[in-house]
VMD Tcl script that draws the C-alpha trace (Angstrom):
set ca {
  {35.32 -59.52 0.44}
  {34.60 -56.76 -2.02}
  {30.93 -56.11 -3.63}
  {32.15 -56.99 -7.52}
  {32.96 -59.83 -7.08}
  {30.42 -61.18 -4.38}
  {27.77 -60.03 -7.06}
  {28.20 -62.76 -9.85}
  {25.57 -64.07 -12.18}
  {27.41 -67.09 -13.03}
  {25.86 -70.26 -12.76}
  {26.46 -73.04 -11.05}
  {26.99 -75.96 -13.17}
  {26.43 -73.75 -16.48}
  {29.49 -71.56 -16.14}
  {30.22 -71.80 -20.07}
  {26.82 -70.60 -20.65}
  {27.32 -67.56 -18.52}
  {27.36 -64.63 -21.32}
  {24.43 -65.41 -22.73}
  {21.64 -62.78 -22.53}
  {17.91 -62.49 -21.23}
  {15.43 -59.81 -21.04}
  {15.39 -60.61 -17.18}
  {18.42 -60.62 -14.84}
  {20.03 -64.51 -14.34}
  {19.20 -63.64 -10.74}
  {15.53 -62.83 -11.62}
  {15.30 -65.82 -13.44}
  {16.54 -68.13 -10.23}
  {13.42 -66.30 -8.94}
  {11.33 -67.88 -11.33}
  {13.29 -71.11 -11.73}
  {12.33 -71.77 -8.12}
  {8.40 -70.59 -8.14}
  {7.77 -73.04 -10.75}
  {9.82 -75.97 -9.29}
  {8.11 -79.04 -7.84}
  {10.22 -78.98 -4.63}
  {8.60 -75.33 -4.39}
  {5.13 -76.42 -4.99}
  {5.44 -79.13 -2.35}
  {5.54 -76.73 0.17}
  {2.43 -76.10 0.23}
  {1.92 -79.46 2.33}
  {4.53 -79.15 4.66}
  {3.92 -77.87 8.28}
  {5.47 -74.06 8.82}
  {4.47 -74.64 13.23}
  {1.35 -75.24 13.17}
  {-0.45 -78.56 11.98}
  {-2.01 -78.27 8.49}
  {-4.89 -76.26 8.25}
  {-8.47 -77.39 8.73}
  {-11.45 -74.88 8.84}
  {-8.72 -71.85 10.09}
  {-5.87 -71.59 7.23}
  {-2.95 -71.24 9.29}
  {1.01 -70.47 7.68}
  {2.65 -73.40 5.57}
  {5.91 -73.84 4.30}
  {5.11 -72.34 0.56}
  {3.20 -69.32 2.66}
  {5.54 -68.69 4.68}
  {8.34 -68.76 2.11}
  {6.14 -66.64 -0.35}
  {6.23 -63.71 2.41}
  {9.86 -64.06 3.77}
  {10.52 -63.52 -0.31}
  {8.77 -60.01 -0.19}
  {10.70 -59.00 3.03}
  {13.56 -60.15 1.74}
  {13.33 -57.94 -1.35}
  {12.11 -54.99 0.43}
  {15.50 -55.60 2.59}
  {17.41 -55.95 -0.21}
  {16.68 -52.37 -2.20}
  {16.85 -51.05 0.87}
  {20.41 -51.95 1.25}
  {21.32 -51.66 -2.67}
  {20.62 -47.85 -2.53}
  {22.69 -47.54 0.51}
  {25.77 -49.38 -1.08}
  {25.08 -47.15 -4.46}
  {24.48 -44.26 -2.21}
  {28.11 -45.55 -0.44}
  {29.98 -46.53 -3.51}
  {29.00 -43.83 -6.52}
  {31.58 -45.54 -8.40}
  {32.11 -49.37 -7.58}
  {31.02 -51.67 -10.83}
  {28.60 -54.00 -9.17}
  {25.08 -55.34 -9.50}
  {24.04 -53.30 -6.36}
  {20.54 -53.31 -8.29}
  {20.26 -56.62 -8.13}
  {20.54 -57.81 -4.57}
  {17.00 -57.10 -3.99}
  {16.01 -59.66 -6.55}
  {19.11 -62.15 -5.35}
  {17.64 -61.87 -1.26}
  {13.91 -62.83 -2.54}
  {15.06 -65.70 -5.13}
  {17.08 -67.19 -1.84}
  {14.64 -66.59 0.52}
  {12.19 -69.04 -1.79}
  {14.86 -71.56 -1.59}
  {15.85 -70.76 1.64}
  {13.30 -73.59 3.72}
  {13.19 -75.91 0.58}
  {15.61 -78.46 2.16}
  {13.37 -79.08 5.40}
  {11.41 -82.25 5.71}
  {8.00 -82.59 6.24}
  {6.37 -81.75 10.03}
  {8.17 -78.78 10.20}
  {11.28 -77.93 12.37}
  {10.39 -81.30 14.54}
  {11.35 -82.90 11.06}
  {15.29 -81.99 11.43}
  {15.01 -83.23 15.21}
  {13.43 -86.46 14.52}
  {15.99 -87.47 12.03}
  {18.52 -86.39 13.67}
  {17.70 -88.44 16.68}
  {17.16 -91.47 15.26}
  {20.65 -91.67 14.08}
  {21.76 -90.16 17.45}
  {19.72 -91.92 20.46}
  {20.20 -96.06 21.03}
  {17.71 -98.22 19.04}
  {17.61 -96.56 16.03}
  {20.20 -95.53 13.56}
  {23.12 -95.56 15.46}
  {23.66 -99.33 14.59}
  {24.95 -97.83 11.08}
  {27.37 -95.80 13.01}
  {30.21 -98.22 12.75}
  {29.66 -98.59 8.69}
  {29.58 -95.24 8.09}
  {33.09 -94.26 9.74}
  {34.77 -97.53 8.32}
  {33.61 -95.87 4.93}
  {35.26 -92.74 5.69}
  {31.71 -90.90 5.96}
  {31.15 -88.04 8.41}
  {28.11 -89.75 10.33}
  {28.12 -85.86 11.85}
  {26.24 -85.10 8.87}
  {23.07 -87.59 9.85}
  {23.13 -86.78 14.08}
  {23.01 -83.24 13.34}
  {20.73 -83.28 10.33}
  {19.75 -79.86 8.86}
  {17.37 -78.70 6.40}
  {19.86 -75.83 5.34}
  {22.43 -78.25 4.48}
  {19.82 -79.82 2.60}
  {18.74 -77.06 0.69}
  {22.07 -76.72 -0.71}
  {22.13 -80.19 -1.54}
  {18.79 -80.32 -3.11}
  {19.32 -76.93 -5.44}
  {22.93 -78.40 -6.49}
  {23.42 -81.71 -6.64}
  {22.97 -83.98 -10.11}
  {20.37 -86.34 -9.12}
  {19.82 -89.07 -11.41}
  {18.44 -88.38 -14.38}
  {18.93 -84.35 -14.28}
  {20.99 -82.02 -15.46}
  {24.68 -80.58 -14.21}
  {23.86 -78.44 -11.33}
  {21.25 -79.32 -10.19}
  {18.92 -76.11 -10.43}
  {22.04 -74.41 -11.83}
  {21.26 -70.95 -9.54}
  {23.75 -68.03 -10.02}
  {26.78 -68.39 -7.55}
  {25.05 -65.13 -5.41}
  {21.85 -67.13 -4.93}
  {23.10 -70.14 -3.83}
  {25.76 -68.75 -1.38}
  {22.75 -66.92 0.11}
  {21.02 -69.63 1.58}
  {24.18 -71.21 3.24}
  {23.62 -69.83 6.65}
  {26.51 -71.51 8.10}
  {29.51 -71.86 5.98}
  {31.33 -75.06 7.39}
  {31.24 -78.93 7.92}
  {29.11 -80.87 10.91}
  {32.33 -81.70 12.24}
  {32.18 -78.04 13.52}
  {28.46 -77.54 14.10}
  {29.14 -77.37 17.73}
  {26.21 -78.10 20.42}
  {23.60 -76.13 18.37}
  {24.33 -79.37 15.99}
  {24.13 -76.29 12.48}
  {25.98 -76.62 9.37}
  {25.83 -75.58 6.07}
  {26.49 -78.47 3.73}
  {26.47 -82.33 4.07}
  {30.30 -84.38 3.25}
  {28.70 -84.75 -0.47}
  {28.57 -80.98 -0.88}
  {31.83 -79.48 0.81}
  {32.94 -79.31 -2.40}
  {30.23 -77.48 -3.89}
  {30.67 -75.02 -1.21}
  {34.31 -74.78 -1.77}
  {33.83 -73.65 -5.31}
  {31.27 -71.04 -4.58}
  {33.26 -69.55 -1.76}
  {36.13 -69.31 -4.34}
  {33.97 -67.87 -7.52}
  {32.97 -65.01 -5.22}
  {35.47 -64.67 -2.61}
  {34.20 -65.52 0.44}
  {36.69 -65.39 2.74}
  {37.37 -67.52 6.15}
  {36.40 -66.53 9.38}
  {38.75 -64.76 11.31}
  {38.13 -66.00 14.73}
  {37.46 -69.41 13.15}
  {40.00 -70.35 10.42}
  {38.26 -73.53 10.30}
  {35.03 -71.99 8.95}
  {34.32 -69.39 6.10}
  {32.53 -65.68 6.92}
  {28.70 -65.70 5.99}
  {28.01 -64.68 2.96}
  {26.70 -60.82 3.24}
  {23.71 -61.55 1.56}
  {22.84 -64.02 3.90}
  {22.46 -61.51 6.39}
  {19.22 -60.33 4.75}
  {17.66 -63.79 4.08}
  {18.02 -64.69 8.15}
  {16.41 -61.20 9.01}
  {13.38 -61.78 6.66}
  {12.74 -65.40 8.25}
  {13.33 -63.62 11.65}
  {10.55 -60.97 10.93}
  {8.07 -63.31 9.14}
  {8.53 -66.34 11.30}
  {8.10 -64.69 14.85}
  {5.58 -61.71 13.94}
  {3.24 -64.37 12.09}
  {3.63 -67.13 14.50}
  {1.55 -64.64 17.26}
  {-0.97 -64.22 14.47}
  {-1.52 -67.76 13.82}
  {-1.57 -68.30 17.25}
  {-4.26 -65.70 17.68}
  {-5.95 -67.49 15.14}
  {-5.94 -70.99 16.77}
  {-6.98 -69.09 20.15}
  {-3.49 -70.47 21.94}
  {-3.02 -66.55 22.43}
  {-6.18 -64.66 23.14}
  {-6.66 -61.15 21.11}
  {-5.74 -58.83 23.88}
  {-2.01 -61.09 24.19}
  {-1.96 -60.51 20.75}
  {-2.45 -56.92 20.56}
  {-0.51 -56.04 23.87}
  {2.66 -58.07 22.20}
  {2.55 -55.99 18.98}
  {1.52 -53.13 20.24}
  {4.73 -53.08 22.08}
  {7.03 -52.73 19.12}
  {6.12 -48.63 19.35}
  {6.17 -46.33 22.27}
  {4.64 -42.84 22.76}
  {2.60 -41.18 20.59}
  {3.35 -43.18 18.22}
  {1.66 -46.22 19.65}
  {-1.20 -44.03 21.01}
  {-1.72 -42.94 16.62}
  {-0.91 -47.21 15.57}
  {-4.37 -47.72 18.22}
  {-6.35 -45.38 17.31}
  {-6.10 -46.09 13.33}
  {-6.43 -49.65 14.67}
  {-9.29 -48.89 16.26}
  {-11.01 -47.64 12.96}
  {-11.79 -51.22 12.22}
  {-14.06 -53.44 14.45}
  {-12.84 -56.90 12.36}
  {-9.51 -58.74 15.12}
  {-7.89 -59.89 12.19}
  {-7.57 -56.77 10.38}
  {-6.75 -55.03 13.40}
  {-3.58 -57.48 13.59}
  {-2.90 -57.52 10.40}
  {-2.53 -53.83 10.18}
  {-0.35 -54.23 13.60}
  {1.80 -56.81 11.83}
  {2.28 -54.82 8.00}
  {3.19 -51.93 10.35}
  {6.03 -53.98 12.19}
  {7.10 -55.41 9.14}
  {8.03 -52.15 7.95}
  {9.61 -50.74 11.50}
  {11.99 -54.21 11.26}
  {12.82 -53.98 7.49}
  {13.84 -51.10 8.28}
  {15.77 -51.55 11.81}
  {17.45 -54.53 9.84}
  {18.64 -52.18 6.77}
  {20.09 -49.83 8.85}
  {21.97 -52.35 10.50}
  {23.37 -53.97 7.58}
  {24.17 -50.74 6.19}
  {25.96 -49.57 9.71}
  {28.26 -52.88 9.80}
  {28.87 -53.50 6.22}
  {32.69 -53.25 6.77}
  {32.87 -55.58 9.23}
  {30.10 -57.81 7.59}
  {32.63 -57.84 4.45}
  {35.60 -58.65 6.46}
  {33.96 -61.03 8.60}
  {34.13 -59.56 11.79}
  {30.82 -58.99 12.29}
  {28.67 -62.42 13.28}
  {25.06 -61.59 14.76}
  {22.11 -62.11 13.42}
  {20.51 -58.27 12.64}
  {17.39 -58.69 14.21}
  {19.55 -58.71 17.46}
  {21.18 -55.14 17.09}
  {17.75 -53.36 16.07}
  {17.03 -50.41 18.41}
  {14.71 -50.22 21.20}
  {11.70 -50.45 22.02}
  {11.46 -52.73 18.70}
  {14.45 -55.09 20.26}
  {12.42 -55.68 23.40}
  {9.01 -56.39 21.64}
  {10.79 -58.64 19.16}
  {12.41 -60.65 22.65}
  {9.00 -60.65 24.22}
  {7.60 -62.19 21.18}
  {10.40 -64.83 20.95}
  {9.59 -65.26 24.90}
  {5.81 -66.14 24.57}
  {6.46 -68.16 21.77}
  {8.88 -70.41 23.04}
  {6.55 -70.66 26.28}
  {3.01 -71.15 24.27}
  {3.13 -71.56 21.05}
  {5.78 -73.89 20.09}
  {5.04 -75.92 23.03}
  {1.35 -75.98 22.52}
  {-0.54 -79.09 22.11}
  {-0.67 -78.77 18.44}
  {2.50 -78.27 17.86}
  {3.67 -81.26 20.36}
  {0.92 -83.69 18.68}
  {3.13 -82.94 15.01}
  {6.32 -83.55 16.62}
  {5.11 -87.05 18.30}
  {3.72 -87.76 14.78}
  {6.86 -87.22 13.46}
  {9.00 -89.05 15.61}
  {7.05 -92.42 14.73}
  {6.26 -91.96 11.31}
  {9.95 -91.08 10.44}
  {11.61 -93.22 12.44}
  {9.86 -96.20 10.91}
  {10.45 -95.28 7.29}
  {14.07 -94.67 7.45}
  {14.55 -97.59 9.27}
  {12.65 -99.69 6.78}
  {13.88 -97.94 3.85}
  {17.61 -97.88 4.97}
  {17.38 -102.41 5.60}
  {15.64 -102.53 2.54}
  {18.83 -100.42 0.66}
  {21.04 -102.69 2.49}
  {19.04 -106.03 2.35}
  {18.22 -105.87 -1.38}
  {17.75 -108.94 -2.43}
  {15.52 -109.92 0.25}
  {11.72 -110.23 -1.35}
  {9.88 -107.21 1.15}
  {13.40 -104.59 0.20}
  {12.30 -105.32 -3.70}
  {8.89 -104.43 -3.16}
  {9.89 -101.44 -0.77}
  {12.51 -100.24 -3.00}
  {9.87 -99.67 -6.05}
  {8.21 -96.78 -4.06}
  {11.53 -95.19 -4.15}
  {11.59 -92.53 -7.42}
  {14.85 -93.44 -9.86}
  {15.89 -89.94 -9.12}
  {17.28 -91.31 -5.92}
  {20.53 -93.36 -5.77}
  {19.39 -96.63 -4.90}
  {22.25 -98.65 -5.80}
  {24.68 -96.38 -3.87}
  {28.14 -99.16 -2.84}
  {28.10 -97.35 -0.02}
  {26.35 -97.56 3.49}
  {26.52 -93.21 3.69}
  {25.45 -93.20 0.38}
  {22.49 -95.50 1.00}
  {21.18 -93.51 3.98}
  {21.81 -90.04 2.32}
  {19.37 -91.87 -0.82}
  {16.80 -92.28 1.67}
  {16.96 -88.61 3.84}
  {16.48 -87.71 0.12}
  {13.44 -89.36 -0.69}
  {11.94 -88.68 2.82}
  {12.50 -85.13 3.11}
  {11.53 -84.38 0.16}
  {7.86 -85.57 1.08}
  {5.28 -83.87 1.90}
  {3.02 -84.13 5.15}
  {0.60 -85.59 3.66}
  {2.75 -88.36 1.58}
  {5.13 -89.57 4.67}
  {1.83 -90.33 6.46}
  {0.15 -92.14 3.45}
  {3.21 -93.90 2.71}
  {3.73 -95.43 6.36}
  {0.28 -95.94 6.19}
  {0.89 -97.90 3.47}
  {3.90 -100.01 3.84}
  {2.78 -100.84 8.03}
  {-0.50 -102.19 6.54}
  {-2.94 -99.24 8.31}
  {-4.38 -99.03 5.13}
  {-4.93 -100.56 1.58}
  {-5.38 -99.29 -1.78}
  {-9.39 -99.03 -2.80}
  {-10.12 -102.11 -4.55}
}
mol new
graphics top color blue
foreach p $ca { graphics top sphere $p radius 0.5 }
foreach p [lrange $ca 0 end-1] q [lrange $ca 1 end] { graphics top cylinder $p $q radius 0.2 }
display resetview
């Protein structure tokens, strides 16, 4: 892959339009395109971990998404004057992959449903375990639809599906991103058919060829030690790291904040990402403050900047084989000691008490119930349509969605739409609702 041609500010959808010019750069304007987009502004009431907040304000989707952004640039200069610093006289928009890396990273959670990560799981076991959607199994593959793309669900396939697609009603490519944005958020470039036991893929049966067009317009080429699948995407690279900073430093502050970690955990765990003097000089300025929360925060700014940088200099150090796909781990795991081992010990106490913590099991149980009964009803009422209750049901759905779909992959992919693009707070209203837990105010 060479850096000319991955840099294109072509977009998707608009391709005749693609000489026209602003005062900002196309890939600044994805930037904005996305900050002012409903699907953006409904993150704000979808569950990052932790369940929305009450009297403590705790991460959500849009927060979280706001500061992977500003990593994600910070990762992405950081890089561009490398590859300038690299390639004096290579034509590209080195300049711009800061801006491409934080217009992704907005998009980059977009495609999750509400509850958080327990979102994917629940959907994706209700078409996978008996009693739920499995009896739609047989349809499906009849139809010559990859049922793959349900049992695995993913909110990165969504994503692309979401920013791309021509739902009804809107215009020819869907957000119509640059090519460079877009391919950014595709974290894994192949079908469900290979998503392996980790069940992760990068676009749904509807999108391969959407995929297939931006891995051509920029040259992505296939993976060498899987000629079924493509390489990442460089850029992609940068958009993982910045979720892997942001997700796992401010997961132990949240948690610190809910008191599932007490302050001294805290500390000890961030304290370990520096050795020495060095760690003796980040406690004593620490110590200049009496406040907990500024004392982490000032832990966690600091780290942020040790791992922006760890993760640049890793980039930089295995561009070659990042361009000819040789290279396939996430940076975070290559940073240097003793950052590596604090970022592991993190990960460790987070799988072990945060993200099973009460809380966070309470969402996931939520989820399970909540979205197992609306796809169910949803998906007989698609199928069932003349039936009196599917008519009634059917009117909640928006005419966005493709409710007249011939198909019985087509009518189940109209109703992942409509759910995951809810918020918390609307998937519980709306079972609410249609159960008969509660009734309009009369």
């Amino acid at each position: 892959m060479n850096w000319t041609q991955l840099l294109s500010d072509k977009r998707f959808g608009m391709e005749e339009y693609s000489d026209r010019k602003h005062d900002r750069s196309d890939f600044q304007r994805d930037y904005d395109r996305l900050i002012f987009s409903s699907p953006f502004r409904r993150l704000q009431n979808k569950t990052q971990v932790f369940p929305l907040p009450g009297y403590i304000f705790v991460h959500n989707r849009l927060t979280h998404s706001l500061e992977v952004s500003c990593v994600g640039r910070s990762l992405g200069n950081n890089v561009a004057r490398g590859l300038m610093k690299k390639y004096p006289s290579v034509e590209a928009n080195f300049m711009e992959i800061g801006s491409i890396v934080s217009a992704a990273c907005l998009a980059h959670d977009m495609g999750n449903p509400p509850f958080g990560h327990s979102g994917e799981r629940v959907i994706a076991a209700f078409f996978s375990e008996g009693g739920g959607g499995v009896k739609w199994e047989n349809d499906v593959r009849k139809e010559g639809g990859r049922w793959e793309d349900f049992v695995h669900f993913e909110g990165n396939a969504n994503a692309l599906r979401l920013l791309t697609h021509q739902f009804i009603g809107r215009r020819k490519g869907g957000f119509a991103l640059t090519y460079s944005t877009l391919a950014s958020i595709i974290k894994y470039p192949y079908s469900s058919i290979h998503s392996g036991k980790k069940g992760k893929f990068g676009f749904f049966q509807t999108e391969e060829e959407t995929y297939l067009k931006i891995a051509t317009e920029l040259g992505i080429c296939k993976d060498p030690f899987h000629p079924e699948k493509f390489a990442r995407y460089p850029l992609v690279y940068l958009v993982e790291a910045a979720d892997d900073i942001c997700y796992q430093i401010m997961d132990i502050e949240d948690a610190c904040k809910l008191h599932i970690l007490t302050t001294d955990e805290a500390l000890c765990l961030l304290l370990g990402f520096f050795e020495g003097e060095k760690q003796e000089r980040m406690t004593r300025i620490m110590k200049m403050v009496n406040d907990t929360n500024e004392q982490i925060a000032y832990l966690r700014s600091s780290i942020i900047g040790l791992l922006v940088e760890e993760c640049s200099r890793v980039f930089l150090e295995n561009e070659e084989g990042i361009l000819n796909g040789t290279y396939c781990s996430p940076l975070i795991q290559q940073i240097a000691d003793p950052a590596k081992k604090a970022y592991e010990a993190c990960s460790a106490v987070a799988f072990k008490k945060i993200y099973r913590a009460k809380e966070v099991v309470d969402v996931e149980l939520a989820g399970h119930h909540i979205f197992s009964r609306l796809i169910n009803l949803l998906t007989e009422a698609l199928t069932n349509q003349d039936q009196a209750y599917s008519k009634l049901l059917l009117q909640r759905i928006p005419e966005q969605y493709d409710t007249q779909a011939t198909t019985t992959y087509g009518k189940i992919q109209c109703v992942l739409d409509y759910i995951s693009g809810m918020t918390d707070v609307y998937a519980l209203d709306l079972y609410r609702k249609i159960t008969g837990m509660s009734l309009p105010a009369v």
